[in-house]
N, C-alpha and C positions, 0 to 999 in steps of 0.2 A: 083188755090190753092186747097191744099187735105182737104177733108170734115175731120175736127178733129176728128170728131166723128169714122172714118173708120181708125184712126192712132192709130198702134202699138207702144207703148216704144221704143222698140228698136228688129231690127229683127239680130241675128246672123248664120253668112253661117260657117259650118263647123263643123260637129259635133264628131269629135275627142276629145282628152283630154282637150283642152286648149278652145274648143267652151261649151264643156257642164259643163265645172266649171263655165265659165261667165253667161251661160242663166240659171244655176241654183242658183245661186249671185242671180241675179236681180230678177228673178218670187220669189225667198223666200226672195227680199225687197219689194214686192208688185206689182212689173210692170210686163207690160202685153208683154210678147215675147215668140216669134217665131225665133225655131232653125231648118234649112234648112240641107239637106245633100243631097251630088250626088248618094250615095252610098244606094243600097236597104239594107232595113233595115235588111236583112237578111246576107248581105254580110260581111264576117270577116273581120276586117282593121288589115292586119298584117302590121304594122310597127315595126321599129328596135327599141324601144322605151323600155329596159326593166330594169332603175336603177327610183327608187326612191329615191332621196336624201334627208338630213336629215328636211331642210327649207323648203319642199313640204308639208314632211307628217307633220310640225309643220302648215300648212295653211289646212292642211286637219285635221287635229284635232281641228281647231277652229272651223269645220263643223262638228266636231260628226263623221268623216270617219277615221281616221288614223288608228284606233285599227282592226277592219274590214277588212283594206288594207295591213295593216302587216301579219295576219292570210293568207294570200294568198303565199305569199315567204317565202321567205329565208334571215338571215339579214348577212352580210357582215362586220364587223366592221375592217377587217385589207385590205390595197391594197399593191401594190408592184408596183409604177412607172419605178425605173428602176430595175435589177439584181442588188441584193447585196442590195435595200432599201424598208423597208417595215413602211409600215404608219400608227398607229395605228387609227383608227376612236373613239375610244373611250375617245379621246383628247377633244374632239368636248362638249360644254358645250350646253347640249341639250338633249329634252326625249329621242330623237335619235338618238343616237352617234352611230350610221350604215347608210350602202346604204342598200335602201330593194330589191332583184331582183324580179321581179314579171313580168307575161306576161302587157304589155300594154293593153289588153285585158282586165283584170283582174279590170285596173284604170277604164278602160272606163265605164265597166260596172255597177259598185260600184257609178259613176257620173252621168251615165244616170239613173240610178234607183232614183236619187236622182234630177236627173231636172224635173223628172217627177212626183215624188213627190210635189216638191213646185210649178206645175199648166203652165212647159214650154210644149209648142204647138213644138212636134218633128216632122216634115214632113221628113221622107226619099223617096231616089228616086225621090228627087226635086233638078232640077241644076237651079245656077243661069244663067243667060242669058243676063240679061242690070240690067243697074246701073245708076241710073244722080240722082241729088240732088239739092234741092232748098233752100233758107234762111230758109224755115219750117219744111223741111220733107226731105227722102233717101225716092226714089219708086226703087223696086227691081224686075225684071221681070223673072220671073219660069219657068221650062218649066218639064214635069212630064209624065212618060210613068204609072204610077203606074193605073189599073183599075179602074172605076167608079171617076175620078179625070180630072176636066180639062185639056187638054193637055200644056196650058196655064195658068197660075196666074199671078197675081200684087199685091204685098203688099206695103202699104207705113207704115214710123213708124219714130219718131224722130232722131232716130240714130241707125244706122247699124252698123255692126263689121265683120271685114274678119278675121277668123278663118281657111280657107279654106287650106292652107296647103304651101307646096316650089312654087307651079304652079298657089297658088291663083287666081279666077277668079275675086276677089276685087278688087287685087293688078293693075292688069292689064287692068280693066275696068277704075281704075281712072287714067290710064297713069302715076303711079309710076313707076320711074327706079328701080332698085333690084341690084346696081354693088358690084362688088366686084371678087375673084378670079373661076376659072372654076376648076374642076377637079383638085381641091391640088393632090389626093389620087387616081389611077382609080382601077377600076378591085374588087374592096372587096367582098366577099364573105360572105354571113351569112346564119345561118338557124338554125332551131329546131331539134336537134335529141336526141337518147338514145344511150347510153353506155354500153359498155360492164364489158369496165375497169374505171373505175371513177376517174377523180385526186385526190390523196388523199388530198390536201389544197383544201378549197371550194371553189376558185377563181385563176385558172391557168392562166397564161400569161406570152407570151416571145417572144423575138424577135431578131433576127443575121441579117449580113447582107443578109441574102436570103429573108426572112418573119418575120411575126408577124403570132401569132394567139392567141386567146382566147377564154377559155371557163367557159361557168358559171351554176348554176344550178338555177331553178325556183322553185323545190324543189320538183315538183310532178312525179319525173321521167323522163323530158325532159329537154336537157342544149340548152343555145345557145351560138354556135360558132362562130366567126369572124375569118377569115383571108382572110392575102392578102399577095402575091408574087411579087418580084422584077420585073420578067419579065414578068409579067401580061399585056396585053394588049387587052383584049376581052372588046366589048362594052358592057352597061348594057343591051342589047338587045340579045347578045349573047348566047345561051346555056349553061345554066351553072350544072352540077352535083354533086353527094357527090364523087365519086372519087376524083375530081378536091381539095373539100377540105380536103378528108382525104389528100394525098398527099400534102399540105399548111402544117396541121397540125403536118405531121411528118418532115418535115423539121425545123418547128418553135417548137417543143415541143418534139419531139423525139420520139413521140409517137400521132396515133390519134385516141386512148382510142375506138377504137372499134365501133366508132360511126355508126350507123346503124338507119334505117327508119323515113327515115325526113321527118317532117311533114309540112312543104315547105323548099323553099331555094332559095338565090336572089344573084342577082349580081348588084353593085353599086357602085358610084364614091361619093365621096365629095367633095360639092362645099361649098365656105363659100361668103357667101353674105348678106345686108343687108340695107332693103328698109332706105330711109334717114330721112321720116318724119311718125311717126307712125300714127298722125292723120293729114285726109286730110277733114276737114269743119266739116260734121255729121257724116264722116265715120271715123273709126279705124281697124289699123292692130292688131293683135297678133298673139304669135307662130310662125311656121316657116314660115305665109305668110309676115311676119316682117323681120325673119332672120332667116340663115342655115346654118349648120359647120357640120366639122368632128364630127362622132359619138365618138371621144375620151371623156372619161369623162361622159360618158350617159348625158348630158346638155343638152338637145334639148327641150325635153316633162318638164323637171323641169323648164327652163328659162318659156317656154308658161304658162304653169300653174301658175307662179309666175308674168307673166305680166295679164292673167288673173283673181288675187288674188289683184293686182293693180289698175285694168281697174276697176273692177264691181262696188267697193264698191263709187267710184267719180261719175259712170254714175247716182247709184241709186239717189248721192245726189243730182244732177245735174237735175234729173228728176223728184227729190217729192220735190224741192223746199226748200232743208234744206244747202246748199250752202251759205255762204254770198258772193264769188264771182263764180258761177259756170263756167263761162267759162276759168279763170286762172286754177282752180280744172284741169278740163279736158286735158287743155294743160300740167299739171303736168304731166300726162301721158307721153308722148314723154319724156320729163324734165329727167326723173326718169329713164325709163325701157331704152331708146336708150343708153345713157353708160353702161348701166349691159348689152345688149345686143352686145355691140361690145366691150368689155371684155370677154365674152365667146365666142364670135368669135376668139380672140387673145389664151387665154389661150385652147382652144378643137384645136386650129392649129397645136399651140405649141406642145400640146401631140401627136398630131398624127404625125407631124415631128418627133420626136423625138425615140418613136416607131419603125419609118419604113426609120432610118435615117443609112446609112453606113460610111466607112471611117471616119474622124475627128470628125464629126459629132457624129455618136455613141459611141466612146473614148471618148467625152466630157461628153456624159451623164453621162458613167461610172466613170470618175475623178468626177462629180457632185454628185455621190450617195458614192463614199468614205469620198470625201472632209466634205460634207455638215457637219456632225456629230461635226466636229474638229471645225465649227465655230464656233463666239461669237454670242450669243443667237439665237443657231439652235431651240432651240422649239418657238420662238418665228416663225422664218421662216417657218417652217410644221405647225403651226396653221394657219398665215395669207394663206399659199398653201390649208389648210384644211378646211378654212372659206371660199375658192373663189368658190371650188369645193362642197361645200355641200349648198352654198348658206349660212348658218351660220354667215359669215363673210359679207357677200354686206350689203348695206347701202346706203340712198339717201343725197343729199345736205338737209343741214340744211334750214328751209323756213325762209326766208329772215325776220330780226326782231328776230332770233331764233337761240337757241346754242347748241350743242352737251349737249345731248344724241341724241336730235331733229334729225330724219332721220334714227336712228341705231334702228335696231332688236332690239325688245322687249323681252326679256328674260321670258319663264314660271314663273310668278313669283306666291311664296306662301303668299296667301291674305287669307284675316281674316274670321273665321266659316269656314274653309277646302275648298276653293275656291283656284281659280286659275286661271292666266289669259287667257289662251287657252279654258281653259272651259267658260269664260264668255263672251269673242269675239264671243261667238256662234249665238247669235242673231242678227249678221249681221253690229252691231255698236260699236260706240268709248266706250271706258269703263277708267272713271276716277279715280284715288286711290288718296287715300289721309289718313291723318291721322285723328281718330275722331274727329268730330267738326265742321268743316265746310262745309256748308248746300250744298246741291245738287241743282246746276245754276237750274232756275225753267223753265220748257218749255222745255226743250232741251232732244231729247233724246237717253240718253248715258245712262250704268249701271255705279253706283256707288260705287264702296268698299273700304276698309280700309284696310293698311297694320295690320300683324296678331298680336296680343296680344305681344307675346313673341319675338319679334322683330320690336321694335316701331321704326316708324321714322317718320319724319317730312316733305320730301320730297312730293310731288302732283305730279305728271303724269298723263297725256294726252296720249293716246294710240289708233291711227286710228284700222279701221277694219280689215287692213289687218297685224297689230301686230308691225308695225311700232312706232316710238316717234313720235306724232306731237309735245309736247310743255313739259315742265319740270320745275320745280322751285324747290330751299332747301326749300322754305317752302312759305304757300300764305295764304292772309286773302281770305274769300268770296269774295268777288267784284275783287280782281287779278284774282279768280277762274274762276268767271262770263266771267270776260274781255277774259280769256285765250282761254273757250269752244267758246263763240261767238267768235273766230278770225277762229274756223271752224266749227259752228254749228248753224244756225235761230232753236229761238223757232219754234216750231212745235206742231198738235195737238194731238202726242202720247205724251205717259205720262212717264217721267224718271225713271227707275227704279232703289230702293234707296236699298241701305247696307243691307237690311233685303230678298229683293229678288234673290232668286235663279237663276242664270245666266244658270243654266244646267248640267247636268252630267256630269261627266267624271271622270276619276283618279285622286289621290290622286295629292296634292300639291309637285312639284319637288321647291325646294330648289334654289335656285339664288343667 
């Protein structure tokens, strides 16, 4: 058995977007971790990875980042799915009714600066190597070319998390299967470059039956382009040049604006797959070593980020002992994210079918982007399409005992003294509203506020960490209250912070 004393929290392999949002969750709930990567720390992770949608940067502003991460791009508030239909994002009821484009680079950085802050131990140029796990503990075995550093490690720590990526060495050390289709898409083409000629809409896209391409801007001078070609058949291993895509580009756009000196450029296929159980004993998946789709829809990095916006904040309870059933908590996990994750499998398929689809196929979209307008309650349709796609619209089953709103996105709501609830999720816990009056459950700790003066209501809400409804009532005495936080919260020995305390900075109160 592992000396406790020598046992980590929790160690996470994978220090991409979706590992350094989790290990910086947890070391700024107080636990002690260690975030692993293969990759020297100097090495740039260029991944395809460059929309931020709108339910991301609402979980990044409950962190104090969101404002920060916008200032890096560009905001996009209209798309264009097919020829002929364009979508406003501004539909979207939310601080952020855009995708934001920005380098993945840009998230990462903004993340790491920020695990490091709240006290995460980053090891780069550390690969994992073995994996096994006992009723007490995950031991993880390293192996480390880095200078003055054993060539060898072993950590052990209550519970791990694979982070690690499509190739996960998690996934594969605990003999999960990964199935699902191979190569929807092969051959695609992407990369950084500059323009000569700019498209004059900030977000071109089109596609015939020869190709698709796209282009977008990051805002500081360099776009990134996508395309792919019908008769494409080069491996990812292949050779690939900007020739190759201007040539894409001027068949799918008519034009390929000039592109010139890329500052790389890749070639790649889409598979979509997804592992079946996201937690296996002490260990958990997330991000793409969970699941992996076509880059339609930029979903990739928003789905991990928003499973590790779900992961962190159950381990923290699970591990300081504020749980009243921690281990149902933790299976919640799987519970929740595995259908959001194979919904964006479904719907990133769809679009890139759809895209790169000819004959009947591509005359349907077209009848689809006339038709749609003529139906009975088309905005209703382009919202629920514009709720899947920004994340906006997902939502967990209701927790058994419990009834809608219970599971649904919690709306920026404006709460009483200029507060708001994005801003007061800041400190990492549930935050309870209610209307003057009724005392704050004692021991428990959650922030407290009141809905605002000038718009009284009666209603109570419960609201997890990561902005979710856990629990709701038109109206509750104290002890309904008490009963409601204890069904997700043990006293504990921090102290609840009441209506008078300041939850944190951030902008003014949006309206709900």
């Amino acid at each position: 058995m592992t000396d406790p004393a020598e046992l980590l929290d929790v160690v996470v392999v994978g220090a991409g977007p979706t590992g350094l949002l989790l290990a910086g969750d947890l070391a700024a709930a107080g636990l002690a971790v260690t975030l692993v990567e293969r990759r020297p720390r100097t090495a740039a992770n260029l991944t395809r990875a460059f929309a931020v949608h709108a339910r991301t940067l609402e979980l990044l502003d409950a962190r104090g980042l969101a404002d920060e991460l916008v200032s890096t791009g560009r905001r996009i508030d209209r798309v264009r799915p097919f020829e002929g239909m364009i979508l406003s994002l501004q539909r979207l009821r939310s601080r952020y009714p855009f995708v934001l484009i920005t380098p993945q680079y840009e998230t990462e950085k903004l993340l790491e600066r920020r695990a490091l802050s709240t006290g995460v131990d980053i090891r780069y140029d550390c690969e994992l190597v073995g994996l096994h796990q006992d009723r007490d503990s995950v031991t993880l075995d390293l192996r480390t070319t880095s200078p003055n550093t054993p060539a060898h490690t072993t950590l052990h720590a209550r519970h791990a998390v694979g982070a690690d990526g499509v190739r996960s060495t998690v996934r594969q050390t605990l003999g999960l299967p990964f199935p699902g289709a191979e190569a929807v898409v092969r051959s695609m083409v992407l990369a950084d470059v500059r323009l000569t000629d700019p498209p004059a809409d900030l977000l071109a896209a089109n596609g015939n039956a020869e190709a698709f391409a796209f282009v977008v801007p990051f805002g500081d001078g360099w776009y990134r382009v996508i395309g792919w070609h019908r008769d494409g058949r080069a491996a990812d291993t292949d050779p690939v040049g900007l020739d190759e895509l201007r040539s894409i580009a001027r068949t799918a756009l008519g034009t390929d604006h000039g592109m010139h000196d890329p500052r790389w450029i890749s070639r790649f296929h889409s598979d979509e797959r997804q592992v079946p159980h996201y937690r296996c004993g002490r260990v958990f998946l997330a991000g793409d070593a969970a699941h992996v789709h076509s880059p339609a829809g930029g979903l990739g990095m928003n789905t991990g980020l928003q499973d590790a916006a779900n992961l962190s904040w159950k381990l923290a309870a699970a591990l300081l002992g504020r749980s009243p059933d921690p281990e149902a908590l933790l299976d919640s996990y799987h519970r929740e994210r595995h259908p959001v994750g194979r919904l964006v499998l479904r719907v990133s398929g769809a679009l890139v079918r759809t895209v790169t689809a000819s004959g009947p196929a591509r005359r349907a979209g077209g009848v689809l982007a006339a038709v749609l307008p003529h139906l009975p309650r088309p905005d209703a349709l382009l919202d629920r399409a514009l709720g899947v796609i920004s994340g906006i619209g997902l939502s967990y089953p209701p927790p058994s005992g419990t009834r809608r709103p219970a599971g649904r996105r919690a709306p920026d709501l404006a709460l009483a003294d200029g507060h708001r609830l994005y801003a007061a999720l800041r400190p990492g816990g549930f935050v309870l509203i209610t209307p003057p009056g009724p005392a704050t459950p004692p021991g428990t700790p959650l922030t407290h506020l009141h809905w605002p003066a000038d718009r009284p209501r009666t209603a109570c809400v419960l609201v997890r960490p990561d902005g979710y409804v856990a629990w709701s009532a038109p109206r509750a005495t104290t002890p309904e209250l008490a009963a409601a936080v204890a069904s997700w919260l043990l006293p504990g020995a921090a102290e609840p912070r009441g209506p008078g305390t300041s939850p944190g900075p951030g902008p003014g109160p949006q309206k709900a």
